[in-house]
Structure formats: C-alpha cells, structure tokens
N, CA, C and O atoms as a Tinker XYZ file with bonds, in Angstrom:
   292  protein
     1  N    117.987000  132.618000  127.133000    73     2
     2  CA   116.774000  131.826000  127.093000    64     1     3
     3  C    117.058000  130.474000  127.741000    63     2     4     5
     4  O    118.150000  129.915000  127.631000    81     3
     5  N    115.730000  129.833000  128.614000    73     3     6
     6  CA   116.338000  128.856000  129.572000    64     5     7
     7  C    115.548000  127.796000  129.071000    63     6     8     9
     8  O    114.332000  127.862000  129.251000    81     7
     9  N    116.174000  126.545000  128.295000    73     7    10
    10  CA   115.581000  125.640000  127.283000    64     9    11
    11  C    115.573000  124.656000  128.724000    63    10    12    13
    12  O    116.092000  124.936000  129.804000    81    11
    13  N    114.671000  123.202000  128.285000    73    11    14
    14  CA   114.034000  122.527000  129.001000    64    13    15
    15  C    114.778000  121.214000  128.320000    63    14    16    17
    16  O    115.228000  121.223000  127.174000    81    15
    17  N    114.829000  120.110000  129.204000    73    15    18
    18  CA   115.076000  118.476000  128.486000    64    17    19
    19  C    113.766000  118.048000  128.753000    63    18    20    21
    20  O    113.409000  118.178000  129.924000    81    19
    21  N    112.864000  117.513000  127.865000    73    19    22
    22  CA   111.558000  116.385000  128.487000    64    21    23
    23  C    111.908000  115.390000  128.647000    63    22    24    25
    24  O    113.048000  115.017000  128.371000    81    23
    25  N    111.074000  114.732000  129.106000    73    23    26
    26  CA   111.359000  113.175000  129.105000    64    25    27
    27  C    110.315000  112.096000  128.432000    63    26    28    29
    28  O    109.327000  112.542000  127.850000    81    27
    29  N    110.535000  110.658000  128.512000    73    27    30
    30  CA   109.209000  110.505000  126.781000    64    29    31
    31  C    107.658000  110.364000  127.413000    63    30    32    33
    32  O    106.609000  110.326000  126.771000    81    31
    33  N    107.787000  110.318000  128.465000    73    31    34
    34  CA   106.252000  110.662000  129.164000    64    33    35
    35  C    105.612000  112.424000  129.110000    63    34    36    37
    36  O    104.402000  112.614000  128.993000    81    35
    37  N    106.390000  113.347000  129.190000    73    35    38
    38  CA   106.041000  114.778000  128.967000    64    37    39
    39  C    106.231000  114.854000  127.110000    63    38    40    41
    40  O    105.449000  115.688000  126.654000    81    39
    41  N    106.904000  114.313000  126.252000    73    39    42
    42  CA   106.967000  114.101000  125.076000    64    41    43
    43  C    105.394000  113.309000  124.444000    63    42    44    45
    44  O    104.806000  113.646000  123.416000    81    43
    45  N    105.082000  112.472000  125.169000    73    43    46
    46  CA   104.037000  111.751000  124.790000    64    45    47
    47  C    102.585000  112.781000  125.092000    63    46    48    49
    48  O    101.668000  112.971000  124.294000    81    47
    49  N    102.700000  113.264000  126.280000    73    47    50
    50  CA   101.598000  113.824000  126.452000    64    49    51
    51  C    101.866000  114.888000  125.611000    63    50    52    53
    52  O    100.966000  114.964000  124.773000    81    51
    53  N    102.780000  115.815000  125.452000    73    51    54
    54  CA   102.297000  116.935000  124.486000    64    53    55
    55  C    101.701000  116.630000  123.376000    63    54    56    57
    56  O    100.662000  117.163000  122.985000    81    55
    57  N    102.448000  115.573000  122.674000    73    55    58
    58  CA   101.601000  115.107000  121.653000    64    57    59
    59  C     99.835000  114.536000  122.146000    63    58    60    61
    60  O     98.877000  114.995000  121.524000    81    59
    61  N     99.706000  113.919000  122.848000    73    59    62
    62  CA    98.447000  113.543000  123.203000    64    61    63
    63  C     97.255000  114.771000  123.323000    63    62    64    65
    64  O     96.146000  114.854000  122.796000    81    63
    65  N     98.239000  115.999000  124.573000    73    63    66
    66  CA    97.516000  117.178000  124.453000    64    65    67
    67  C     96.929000  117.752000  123.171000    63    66    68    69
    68  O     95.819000  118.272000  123.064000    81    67
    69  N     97.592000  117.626000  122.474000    73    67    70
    70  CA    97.584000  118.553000  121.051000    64    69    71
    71  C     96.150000  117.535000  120.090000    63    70    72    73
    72  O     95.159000  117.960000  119.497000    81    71
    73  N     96.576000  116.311000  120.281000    73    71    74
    74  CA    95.513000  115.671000  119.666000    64    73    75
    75  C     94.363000  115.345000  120.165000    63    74    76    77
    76  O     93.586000  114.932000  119.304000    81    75
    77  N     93.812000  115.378000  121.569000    73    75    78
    78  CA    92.555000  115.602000  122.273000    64    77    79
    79  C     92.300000  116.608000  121.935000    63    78    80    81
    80  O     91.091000  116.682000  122.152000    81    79
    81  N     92.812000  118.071000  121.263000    73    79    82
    82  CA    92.150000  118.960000  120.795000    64    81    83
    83  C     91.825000  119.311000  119.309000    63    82    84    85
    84  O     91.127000  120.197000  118.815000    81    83
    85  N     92.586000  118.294000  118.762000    73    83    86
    86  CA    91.899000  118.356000  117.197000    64    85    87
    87  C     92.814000  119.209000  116.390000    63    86    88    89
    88  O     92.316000  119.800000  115.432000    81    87
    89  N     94.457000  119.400000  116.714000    73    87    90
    90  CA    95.291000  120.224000  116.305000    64    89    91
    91  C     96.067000  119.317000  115.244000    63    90    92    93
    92  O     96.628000  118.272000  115.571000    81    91
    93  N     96.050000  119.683000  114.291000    73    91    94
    94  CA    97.483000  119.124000  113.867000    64    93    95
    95  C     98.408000  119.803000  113.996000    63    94    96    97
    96  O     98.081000  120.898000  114.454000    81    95
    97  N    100.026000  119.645000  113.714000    73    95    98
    98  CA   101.209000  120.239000  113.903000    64    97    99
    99  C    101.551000  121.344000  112.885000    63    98   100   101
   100  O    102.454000  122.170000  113.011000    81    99
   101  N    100.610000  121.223000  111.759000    73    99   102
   102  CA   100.915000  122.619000  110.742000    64   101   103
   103  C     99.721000  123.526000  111.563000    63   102   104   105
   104  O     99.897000  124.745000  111.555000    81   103
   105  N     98.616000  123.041000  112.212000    73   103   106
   106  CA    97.572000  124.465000  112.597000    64   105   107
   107  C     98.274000  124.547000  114.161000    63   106   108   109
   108  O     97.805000  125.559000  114.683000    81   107
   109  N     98.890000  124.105000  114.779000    73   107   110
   110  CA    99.733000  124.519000  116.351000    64   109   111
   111  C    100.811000  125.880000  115.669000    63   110   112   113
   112  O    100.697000  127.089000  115.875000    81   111
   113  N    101.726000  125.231000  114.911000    73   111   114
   114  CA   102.743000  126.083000  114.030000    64   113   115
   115  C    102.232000  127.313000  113.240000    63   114   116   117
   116  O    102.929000  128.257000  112.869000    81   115
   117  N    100.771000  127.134000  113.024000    73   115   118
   118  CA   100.849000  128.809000  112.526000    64   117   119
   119  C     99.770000  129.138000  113.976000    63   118   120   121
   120  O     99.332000  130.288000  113.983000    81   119
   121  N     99.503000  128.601000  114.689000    73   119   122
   122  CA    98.616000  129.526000  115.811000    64   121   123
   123  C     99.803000  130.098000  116.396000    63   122   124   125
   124  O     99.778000  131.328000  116.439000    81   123
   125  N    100.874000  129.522000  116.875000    73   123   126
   126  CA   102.467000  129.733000  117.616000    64   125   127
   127  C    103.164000  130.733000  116.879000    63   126   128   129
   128  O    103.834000  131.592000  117.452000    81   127
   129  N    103.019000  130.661000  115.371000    73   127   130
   130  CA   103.928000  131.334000  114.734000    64   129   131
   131  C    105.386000  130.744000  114.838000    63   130   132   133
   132  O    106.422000  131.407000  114.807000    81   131
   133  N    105.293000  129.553000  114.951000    73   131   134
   134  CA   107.106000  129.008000  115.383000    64   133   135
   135  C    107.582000  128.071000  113.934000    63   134   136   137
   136  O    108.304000  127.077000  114.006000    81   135
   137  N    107.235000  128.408000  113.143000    73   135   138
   138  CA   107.585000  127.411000  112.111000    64   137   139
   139  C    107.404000  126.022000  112.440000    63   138   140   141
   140  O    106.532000  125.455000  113.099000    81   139
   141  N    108.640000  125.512000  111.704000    73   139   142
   142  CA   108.125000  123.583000  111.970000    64   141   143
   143  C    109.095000  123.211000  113.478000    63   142   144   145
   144  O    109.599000  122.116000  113.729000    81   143
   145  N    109.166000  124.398000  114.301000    73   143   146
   146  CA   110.168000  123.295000  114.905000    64   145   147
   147  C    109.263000  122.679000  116.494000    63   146   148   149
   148  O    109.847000  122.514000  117.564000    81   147
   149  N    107.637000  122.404000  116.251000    73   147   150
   150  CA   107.219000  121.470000  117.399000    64   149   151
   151  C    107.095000  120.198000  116.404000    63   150   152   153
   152  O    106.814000  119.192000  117.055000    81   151
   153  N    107.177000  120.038000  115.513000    73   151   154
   154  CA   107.781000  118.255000  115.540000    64   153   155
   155  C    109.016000  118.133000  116.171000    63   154   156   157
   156  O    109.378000  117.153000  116.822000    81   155
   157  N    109.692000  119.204000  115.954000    73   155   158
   158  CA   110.970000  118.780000  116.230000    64   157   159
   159  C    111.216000  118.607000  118.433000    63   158   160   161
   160  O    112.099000  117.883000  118.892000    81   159
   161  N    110.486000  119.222000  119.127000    73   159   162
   162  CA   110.057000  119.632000  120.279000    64   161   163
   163  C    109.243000  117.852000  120.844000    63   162   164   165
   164  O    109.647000  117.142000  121.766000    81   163
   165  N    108.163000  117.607000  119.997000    73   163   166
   166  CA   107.630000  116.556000  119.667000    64   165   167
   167  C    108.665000  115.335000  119.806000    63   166   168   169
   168  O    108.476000  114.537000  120.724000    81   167
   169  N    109.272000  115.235000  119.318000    73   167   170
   170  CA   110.145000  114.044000  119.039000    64   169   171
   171  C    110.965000  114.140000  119.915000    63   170   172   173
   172  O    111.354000  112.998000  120.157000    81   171
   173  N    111.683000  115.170000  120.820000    73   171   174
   174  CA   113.015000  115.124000  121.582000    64   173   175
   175  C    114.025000  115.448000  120.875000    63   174   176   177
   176  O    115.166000  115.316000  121.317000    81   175
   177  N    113.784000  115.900000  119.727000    73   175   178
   178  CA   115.295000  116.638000  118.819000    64   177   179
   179  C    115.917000  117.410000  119.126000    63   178   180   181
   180  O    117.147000  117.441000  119.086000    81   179
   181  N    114.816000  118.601000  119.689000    73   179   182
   182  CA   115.435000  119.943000  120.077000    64   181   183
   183  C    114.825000  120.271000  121.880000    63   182   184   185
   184  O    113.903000  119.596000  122.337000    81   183
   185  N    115.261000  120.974000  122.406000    73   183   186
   186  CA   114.452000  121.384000  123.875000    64   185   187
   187  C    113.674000  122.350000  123.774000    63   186   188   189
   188  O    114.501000  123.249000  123.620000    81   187
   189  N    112.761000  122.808000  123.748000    73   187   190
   190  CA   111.888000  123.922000  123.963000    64   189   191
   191  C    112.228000  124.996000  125.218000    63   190   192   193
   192  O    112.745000  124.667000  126.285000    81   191
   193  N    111.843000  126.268000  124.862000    73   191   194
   194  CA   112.140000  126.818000  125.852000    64   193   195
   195  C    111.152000  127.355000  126.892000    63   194   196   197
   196  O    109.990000  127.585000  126.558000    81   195
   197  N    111.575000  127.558000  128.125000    73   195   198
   198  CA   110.750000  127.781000  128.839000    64   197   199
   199  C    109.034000  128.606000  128.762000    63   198   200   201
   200  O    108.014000  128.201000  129.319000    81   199
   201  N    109.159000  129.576000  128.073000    73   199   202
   202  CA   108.723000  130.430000  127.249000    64   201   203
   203  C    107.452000  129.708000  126.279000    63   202   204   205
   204  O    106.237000  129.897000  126.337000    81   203
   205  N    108.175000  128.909000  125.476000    73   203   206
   206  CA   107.758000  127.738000  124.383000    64   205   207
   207  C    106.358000  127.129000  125.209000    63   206   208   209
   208  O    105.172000  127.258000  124.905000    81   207
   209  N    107.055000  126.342000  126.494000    73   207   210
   210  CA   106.257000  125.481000  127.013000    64   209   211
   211  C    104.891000  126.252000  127.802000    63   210   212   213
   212  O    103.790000  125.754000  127.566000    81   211
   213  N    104.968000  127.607000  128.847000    73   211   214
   214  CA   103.984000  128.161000  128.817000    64   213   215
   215  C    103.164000  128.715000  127.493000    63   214   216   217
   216  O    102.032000  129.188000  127.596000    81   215
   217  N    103.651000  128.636000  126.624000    73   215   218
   218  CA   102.404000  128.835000  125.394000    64   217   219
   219  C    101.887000  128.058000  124.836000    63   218   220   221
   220  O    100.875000  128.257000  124.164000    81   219
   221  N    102.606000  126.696000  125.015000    73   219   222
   222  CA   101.452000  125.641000  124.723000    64   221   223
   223  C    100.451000  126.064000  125.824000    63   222   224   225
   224  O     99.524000  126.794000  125.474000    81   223
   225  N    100.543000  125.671000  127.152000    73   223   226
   226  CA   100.371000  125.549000  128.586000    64   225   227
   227  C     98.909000  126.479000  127.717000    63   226   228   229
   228  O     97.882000  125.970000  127.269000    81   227
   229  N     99.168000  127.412000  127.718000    73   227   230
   230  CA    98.359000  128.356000  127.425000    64   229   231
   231  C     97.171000  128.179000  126.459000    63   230   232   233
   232  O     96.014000  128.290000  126.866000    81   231
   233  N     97.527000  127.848000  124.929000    73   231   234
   234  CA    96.665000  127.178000  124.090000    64   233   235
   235  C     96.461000  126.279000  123.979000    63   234   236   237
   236  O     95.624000  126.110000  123.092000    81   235
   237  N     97.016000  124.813000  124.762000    73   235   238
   238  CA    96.499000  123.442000  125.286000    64   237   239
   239  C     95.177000  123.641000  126.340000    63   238   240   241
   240  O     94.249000  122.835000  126.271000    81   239
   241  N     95.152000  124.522000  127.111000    73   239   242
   242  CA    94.558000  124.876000  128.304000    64   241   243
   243  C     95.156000  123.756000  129.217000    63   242   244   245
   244  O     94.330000  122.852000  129.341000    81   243
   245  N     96.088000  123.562000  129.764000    73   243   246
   246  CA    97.200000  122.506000  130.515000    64   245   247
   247  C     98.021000  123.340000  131.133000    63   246   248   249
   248  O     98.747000  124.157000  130.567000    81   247
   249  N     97.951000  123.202000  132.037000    73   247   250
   250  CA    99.353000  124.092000  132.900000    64   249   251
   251  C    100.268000  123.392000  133.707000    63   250   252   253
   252  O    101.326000  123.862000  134.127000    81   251
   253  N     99.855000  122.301000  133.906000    73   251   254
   254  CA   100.630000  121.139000  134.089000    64   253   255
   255  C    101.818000  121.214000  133.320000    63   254   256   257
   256  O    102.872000  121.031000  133.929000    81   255
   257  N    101.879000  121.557000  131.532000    73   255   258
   258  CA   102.864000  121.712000  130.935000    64   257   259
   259  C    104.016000  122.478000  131.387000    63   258   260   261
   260  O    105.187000  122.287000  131.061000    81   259
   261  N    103.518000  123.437000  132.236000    73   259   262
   262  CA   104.472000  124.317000  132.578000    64   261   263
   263  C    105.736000  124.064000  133.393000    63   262   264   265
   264  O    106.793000  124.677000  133.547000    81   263
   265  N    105.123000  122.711000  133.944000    73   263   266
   266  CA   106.248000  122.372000  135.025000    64   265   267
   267  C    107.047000  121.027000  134.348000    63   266   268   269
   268  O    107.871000  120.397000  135.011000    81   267
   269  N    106.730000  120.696000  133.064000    73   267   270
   270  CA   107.948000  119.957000  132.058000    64   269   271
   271  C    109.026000  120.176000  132.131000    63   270   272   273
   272  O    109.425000  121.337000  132.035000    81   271
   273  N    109.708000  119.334000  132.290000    73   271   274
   274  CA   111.450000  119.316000  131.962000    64   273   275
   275  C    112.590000  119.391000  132.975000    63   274   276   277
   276  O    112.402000  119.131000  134.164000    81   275
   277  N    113.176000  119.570000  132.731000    73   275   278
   278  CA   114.510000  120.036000  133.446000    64   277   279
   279  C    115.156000  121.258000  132.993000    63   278   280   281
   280  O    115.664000  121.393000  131.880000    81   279
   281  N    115.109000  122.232000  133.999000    73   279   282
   282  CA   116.117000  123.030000  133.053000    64   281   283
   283  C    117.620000  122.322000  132.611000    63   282   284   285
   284  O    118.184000  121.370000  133.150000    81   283
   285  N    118.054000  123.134000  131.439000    73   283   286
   286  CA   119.610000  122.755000  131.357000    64   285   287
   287  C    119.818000  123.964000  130.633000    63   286   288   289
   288  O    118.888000  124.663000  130.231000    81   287
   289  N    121.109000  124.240000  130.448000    73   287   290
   290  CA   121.837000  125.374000  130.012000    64   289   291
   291  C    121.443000  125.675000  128.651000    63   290   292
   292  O    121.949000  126.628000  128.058000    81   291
C-alpha cells in the first residue's frame, strides 16, 4: 500500500472540505468505515493511503484530493 505525506495546506483543506459539507469526523468515519483514524490523517499523525485519499476524493466530490501528497514508502 502506497501511503502519501500532506502538507498543512492539503491538511487544512481536507478539513475545510469535510466541513463545507456538514460532516463531522464520527459521520466521515462510519460513511468510510475507517474507524477514528481521519483525525489522525487530519492532523498529520499518520499518512493516508493512496486509496484513502481517492475515497474522500470521492465522497467530498473533490478530485483535486487525489493529487495530495507525496508518495513515500
């Protein structure tokens, strides 16, 4: 699986994305089924994976998301 680094401008907007649509982070987490870890995605704790980020992309309606990050190993 090929995880992503953001940076705090793609960090900021996901969060922004998510809240122009009226989501909070417990109703993203059960639409995703991913448990709690988009705070953690959110904040820069952990990297999301490629995968991750087209499914926001997807239920944000943003595809812009898709091209977030850097890969890294």
């Amino acid at each position: 699986m090929i995880r992503v680094k953001l940076n705090e401008e793609e960090l900021e907007k996901l969060r922004s994305f998510r809240c122009e649509m009226g989501l909070s982070l417990t109703k993203v987490t059960e639409l995703m089924g991913i448990g709690s870890k988009l705070r953690d995605y959110e904040s820069g704790k952990f990297n999301p994976s490629i995968e991750f980020l087209e499914k926001l992309a997807e239920l944000y309606d943003k595809e812009e998301i898709k091209n977030f990050g850097v890969k890294i190993a």
